[in-house]
ZADO-1210 file (C-alpha; in nm, 4 decimals, padded with zeros to 6 digits):
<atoms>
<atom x="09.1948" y="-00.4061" z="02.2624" code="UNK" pos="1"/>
<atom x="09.1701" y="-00.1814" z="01.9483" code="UNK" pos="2"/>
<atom x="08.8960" y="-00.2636" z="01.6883" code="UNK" pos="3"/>
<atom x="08.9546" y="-00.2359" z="01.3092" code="UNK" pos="4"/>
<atom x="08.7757" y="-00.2268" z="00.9812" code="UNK" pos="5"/>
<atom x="08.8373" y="-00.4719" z="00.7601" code="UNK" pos="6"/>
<atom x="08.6761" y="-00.4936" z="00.3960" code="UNK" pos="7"/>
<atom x="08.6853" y="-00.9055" z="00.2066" code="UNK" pos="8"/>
<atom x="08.8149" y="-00.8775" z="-00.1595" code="UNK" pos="9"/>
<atom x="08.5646" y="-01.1754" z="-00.2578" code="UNK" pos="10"/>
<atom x="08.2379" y="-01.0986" z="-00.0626" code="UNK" pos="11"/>
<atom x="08.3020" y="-00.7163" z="-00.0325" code="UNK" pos="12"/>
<atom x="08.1305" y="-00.7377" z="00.3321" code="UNK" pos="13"/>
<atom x="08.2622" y="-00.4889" z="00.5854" code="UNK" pos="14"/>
<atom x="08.3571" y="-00.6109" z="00.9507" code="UNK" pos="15"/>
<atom x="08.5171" y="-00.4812" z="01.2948" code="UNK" pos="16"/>
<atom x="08.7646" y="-00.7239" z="01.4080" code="UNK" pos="17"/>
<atom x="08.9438" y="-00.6584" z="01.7527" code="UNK" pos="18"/>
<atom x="09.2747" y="-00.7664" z="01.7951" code="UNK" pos="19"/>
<atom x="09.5907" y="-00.6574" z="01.9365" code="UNK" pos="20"/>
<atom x="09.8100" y="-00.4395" z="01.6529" code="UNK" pos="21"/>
<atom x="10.0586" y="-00.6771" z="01.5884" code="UNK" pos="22"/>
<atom x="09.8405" y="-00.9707" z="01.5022" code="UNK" pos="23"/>
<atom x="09.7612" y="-01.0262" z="01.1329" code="UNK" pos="24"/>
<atom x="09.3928" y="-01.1198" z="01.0364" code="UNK" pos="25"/>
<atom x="09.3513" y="-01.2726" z="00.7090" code="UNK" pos="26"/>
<atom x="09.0323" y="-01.4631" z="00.7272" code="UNK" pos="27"/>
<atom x="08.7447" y="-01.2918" z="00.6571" code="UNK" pos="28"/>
<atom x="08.4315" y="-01.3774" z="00.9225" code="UNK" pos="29"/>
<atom x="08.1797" y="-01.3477" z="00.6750" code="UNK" pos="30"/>
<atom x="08.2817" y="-01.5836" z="00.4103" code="UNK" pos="31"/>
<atom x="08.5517" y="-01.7973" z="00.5805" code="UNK" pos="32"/>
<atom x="08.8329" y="-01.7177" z="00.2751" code="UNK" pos="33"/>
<atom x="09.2122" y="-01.6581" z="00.4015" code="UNK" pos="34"/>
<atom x="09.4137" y="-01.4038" z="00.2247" code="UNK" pos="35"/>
<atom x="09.1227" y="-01.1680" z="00.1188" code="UNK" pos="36"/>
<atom x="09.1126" y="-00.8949" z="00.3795" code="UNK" pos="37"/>
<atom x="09.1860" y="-00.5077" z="00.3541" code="UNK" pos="38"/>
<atom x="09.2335" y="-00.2866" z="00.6736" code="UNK" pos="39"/>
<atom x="08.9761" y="00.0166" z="00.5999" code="UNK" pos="40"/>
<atom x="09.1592" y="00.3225" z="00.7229" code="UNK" pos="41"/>
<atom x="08.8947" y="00.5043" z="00.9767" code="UNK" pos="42"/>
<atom x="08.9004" y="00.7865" z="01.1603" code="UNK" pos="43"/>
<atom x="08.9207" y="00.8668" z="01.5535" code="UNK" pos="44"/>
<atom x="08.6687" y="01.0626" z="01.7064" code="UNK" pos="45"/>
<atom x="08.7087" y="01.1520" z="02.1399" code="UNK" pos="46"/>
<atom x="08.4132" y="01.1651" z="02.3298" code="UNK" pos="47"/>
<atom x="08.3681" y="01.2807" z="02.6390" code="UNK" pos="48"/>
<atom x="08.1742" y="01.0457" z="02.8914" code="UNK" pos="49"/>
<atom x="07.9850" y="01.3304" z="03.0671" code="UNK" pos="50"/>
<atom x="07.8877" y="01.5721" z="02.7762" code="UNK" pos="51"/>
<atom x="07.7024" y="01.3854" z="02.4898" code="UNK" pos="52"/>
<atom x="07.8523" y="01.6238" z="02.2076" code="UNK" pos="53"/>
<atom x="08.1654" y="01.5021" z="02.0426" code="UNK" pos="54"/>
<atom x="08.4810" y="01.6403" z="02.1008" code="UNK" pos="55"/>
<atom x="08.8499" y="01.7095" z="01.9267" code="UNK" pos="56"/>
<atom x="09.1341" y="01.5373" z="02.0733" code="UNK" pos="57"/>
<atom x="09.3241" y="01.8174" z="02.0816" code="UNK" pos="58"/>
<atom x="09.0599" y="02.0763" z="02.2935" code="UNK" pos="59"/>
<atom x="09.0696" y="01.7526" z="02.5062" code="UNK" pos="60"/>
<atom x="09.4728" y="01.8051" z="02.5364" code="UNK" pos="61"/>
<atom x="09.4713" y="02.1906" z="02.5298" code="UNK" pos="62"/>
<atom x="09.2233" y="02.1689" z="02.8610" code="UNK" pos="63"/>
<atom x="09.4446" y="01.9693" z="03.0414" code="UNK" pos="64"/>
<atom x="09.7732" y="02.1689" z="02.9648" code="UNK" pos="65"/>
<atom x="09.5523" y="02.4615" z="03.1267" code="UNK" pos="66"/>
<atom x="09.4670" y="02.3158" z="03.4144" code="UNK" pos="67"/>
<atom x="09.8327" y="02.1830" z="03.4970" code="UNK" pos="68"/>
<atom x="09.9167" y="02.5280" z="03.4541" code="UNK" pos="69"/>
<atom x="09.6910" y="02.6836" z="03.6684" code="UNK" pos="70"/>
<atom x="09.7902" y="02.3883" z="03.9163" code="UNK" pos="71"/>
<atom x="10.1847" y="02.5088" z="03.8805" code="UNK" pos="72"/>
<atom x="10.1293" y="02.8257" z="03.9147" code="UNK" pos="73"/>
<atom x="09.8626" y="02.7584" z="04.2782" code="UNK" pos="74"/>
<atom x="10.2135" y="02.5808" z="04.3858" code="UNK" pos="75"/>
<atom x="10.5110" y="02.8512" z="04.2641" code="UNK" pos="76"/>
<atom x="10.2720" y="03.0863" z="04.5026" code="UNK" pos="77"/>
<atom x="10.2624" y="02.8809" z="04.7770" code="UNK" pos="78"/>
<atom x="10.6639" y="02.7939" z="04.7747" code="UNK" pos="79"/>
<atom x="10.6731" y="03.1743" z="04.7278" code="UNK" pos="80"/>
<atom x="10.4911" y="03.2404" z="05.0451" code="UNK" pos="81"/>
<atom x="10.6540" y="02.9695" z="05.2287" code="UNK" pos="82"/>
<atom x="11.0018" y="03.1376" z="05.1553" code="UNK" pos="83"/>
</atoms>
């Protein structure tokens, strides 16, 4: 379920709310008022699970459209040589 940032108008307290993106959250968890929340606009970082270092999404995207090449290319050969 994706998490966002919400910032209340009357108690100016941050908070990560998760909830599904078509649900609308109005009632901020710190202060209990309806109506008074602002989505914070955040940014998204990838990480990969087996290097600590952070990543761009796109080297994660440009690796993978590599490899599916070099996998095409294993298979044109072998098609070739089965021929």
């Amino acid at each position: 379920m994706p998490r966002y940032v919400y910032r209340c108008k009357e108690c100016d307290e941050l908070s990560v709310i998760s909830h599904l993106s078509d649900e609308i959250i109005t009632e901020c968890p710190e202060c209990a008022r309806s109506d008074v929340l602002v989505k914070v606009l955040t940014s998204f970082t990838a990480t990969n699970k087996n290097i600590s270092n952070k990543i761009k999404v796109g080297q994660t995207t440009e690796e993978f459209i590599q490899d599916a090449r070099q996998e095409l290319s294993q298979q044109k050969d072998e098609l070739d040589k089965n021929r």
